[in-house]
C-alpha positions as CSV (number, residue, x, y, z in Angstrom):
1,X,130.3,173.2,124.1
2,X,126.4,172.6,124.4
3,X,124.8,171.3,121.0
4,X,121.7,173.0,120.7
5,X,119.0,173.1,118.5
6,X,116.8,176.2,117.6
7,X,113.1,176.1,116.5
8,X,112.6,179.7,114.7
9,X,108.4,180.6,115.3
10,X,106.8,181.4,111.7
11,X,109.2,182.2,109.3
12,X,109.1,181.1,105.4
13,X,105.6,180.7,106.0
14,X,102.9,181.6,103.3
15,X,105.4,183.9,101.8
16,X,106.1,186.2,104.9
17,X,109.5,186.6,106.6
18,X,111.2,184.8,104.3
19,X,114.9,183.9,104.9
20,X,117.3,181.9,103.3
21,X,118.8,178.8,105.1
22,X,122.7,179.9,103.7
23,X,122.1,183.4,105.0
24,X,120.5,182.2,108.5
25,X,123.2,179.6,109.4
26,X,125.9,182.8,108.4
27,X,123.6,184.9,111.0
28,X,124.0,182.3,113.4
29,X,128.1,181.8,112.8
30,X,128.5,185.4,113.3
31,X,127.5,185.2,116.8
32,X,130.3,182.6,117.5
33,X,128.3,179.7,116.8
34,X,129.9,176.6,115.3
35,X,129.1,173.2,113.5
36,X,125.7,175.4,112.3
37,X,123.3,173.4,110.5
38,X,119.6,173.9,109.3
39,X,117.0,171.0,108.5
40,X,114.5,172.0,105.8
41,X,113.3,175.3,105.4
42,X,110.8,175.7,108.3
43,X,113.4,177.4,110.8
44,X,115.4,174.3,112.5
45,X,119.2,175.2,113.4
46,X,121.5,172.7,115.0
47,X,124.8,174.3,116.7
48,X,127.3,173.9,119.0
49,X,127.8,177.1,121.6
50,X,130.1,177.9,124.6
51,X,126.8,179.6,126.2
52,X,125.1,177.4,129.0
53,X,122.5,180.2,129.5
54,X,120.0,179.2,126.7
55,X,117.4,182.1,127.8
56,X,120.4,184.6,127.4
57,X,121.8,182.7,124.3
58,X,117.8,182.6,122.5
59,X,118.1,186.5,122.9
60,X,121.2,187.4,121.3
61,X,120.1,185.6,118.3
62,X,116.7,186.9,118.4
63,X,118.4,190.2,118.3
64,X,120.9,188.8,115.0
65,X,117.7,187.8,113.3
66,X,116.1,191.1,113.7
67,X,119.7,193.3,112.7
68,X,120.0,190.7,109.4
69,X,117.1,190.5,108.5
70,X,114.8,192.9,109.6
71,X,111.8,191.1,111.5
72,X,111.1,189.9,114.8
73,X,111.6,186.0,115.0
74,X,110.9,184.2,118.0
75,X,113.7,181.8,118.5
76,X,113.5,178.8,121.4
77,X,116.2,177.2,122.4
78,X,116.3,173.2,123.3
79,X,119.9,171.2,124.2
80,X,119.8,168.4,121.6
81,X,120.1,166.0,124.9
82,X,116.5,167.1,126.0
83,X,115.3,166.6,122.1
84,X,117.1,162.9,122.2
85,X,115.3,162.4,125.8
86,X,111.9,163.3,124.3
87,X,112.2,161.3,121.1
88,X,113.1,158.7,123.3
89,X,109.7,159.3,125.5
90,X,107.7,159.5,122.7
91,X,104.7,161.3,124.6
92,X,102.7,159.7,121.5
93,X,103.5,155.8,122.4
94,X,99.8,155.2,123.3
95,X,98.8,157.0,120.6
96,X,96.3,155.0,117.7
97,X,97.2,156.6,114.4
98,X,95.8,156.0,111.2
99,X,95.8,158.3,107.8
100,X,93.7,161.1,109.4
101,X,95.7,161.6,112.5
102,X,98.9,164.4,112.8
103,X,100.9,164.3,115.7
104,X,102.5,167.8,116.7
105,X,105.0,168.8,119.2
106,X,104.7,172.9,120.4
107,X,107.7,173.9,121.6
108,X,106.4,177.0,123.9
109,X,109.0,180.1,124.4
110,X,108.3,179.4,128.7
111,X,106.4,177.2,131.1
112,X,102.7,178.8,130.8
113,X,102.3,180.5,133.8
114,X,98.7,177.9,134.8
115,X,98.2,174.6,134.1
116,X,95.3,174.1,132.0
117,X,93.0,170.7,133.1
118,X,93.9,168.3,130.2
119,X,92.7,167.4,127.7
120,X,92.3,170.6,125.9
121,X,90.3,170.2,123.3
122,X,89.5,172.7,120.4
123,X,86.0,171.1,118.3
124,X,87.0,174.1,115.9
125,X,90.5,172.3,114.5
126,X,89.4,169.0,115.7
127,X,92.8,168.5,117.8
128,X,93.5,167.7,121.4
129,X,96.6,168.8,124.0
130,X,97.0,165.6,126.2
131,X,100.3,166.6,127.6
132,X,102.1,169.6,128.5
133,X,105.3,168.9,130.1
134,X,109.1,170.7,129.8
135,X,107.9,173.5,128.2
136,X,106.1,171.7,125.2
137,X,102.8,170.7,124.7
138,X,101.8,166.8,122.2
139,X,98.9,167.5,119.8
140,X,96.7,164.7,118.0
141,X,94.7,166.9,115.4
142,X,93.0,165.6,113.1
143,X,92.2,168.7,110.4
144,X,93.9,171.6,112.2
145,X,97.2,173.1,112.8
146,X,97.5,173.8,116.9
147,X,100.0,176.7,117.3
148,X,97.2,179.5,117.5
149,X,94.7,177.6,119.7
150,X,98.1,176.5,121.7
151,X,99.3,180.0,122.5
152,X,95.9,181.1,123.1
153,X,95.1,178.5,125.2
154,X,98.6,178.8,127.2
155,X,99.2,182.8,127.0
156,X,102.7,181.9,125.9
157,X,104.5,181.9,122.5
158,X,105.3,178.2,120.6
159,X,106.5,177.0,117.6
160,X,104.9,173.8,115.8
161,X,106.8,170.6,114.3
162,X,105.2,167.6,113.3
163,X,106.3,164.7,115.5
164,X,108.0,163.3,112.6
165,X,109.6,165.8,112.0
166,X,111.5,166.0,115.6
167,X,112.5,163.0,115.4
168,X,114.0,163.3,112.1
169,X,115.9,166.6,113.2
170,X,117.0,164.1,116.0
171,X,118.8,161.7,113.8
172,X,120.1,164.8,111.6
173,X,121.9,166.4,114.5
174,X,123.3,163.5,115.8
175,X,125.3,163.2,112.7
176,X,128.1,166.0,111.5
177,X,130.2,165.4,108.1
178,X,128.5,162.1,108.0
179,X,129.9,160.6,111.3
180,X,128.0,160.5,114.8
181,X,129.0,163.7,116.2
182,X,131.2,163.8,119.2
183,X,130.2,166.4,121.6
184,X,129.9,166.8,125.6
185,X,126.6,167.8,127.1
186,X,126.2,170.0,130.4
């Protein structure tokens, strides 16, 4: 079993495609998956699955979503071990923060198909992409939320978390029943 974790792109937001987290994780169990957990209400799903084939995997429940509950959600798939590697990295170590500064983490649906020359910088939101490396891109912003100027920027779909928030999906799928989970990787 691969634990994974699954960022959903844009749902419970300002009122549109609203789903319950009860009624998600039951989406997500009917399509075999087990130990199915959600953190907040923002889309986050921690579960274990037989599947190794993440693209394969993201598609089937892309397809759930859409039969339960009636919309188009982009779902991307990351192996909790690549999270734990990243929050380990911590592409924001050399980062200065201070009360104005947000750090975000876009997890993009594929590699974007150029590289742009970094930094990108949008003087509109006030934000900067330093990195863009296994298929996410690190954010500083300082006013503005990056997933539109992201996916613009990288002609691929992505789906924004606050770099607090990773890490604190980290340290809740690490845990099941109130125990460090036991689980094999790939």
């Amino acid at each position: 079993m691969v634990t994974y974790v699954a960022f959903l792109r844009a749902i419970n937001v300002g009122g549109h495609k609203l789903i319950k987290m009860e009624a998600l994780r039951r989406a997500f169990e009917s399509l075999g998956c087990k130990n199915v957990r959600t953190y907040i209400q923002s889309g986050n799903v921690i579960f274990d699955s037989a599947s190794v084939n993440s693209v394969t995997l993201s598609r089937k429940i892309e397809k759930r979503l859409k039969e339960v509950f009636g919309h188009e959600v982009t779902v991307i798939l990351r192996e909790l071990s690549e999270l734990e590697a990243l929050v380990k990295r911590n592409p924001f170590k050399r980062v200065k923060a201070d009360a104005g500064v947000m750090l975000f983490a876009v997890f993009l649906s594929e590699e974007p198909k150029t590289k742009p020359k970094l930094p990108l910088v949008s003087t509109t939101e006030n934000l900067e992409v330093f990195e863009i490396k296994d298929r996410a891109a690190f954010i500083v912003s300082r006013r503005g939320f990056p997933n539109l100027f992201v996916e613009k920027q990288l002609g691929v779909l992505g789906t924004t978390r606050n770099w607090n928030t990773v890490n604190k999906i980290v340290r809740f799928a690490e845990i099941v029943d109130g125990k460090p989970a036991k689980r094999k990787q790939k």
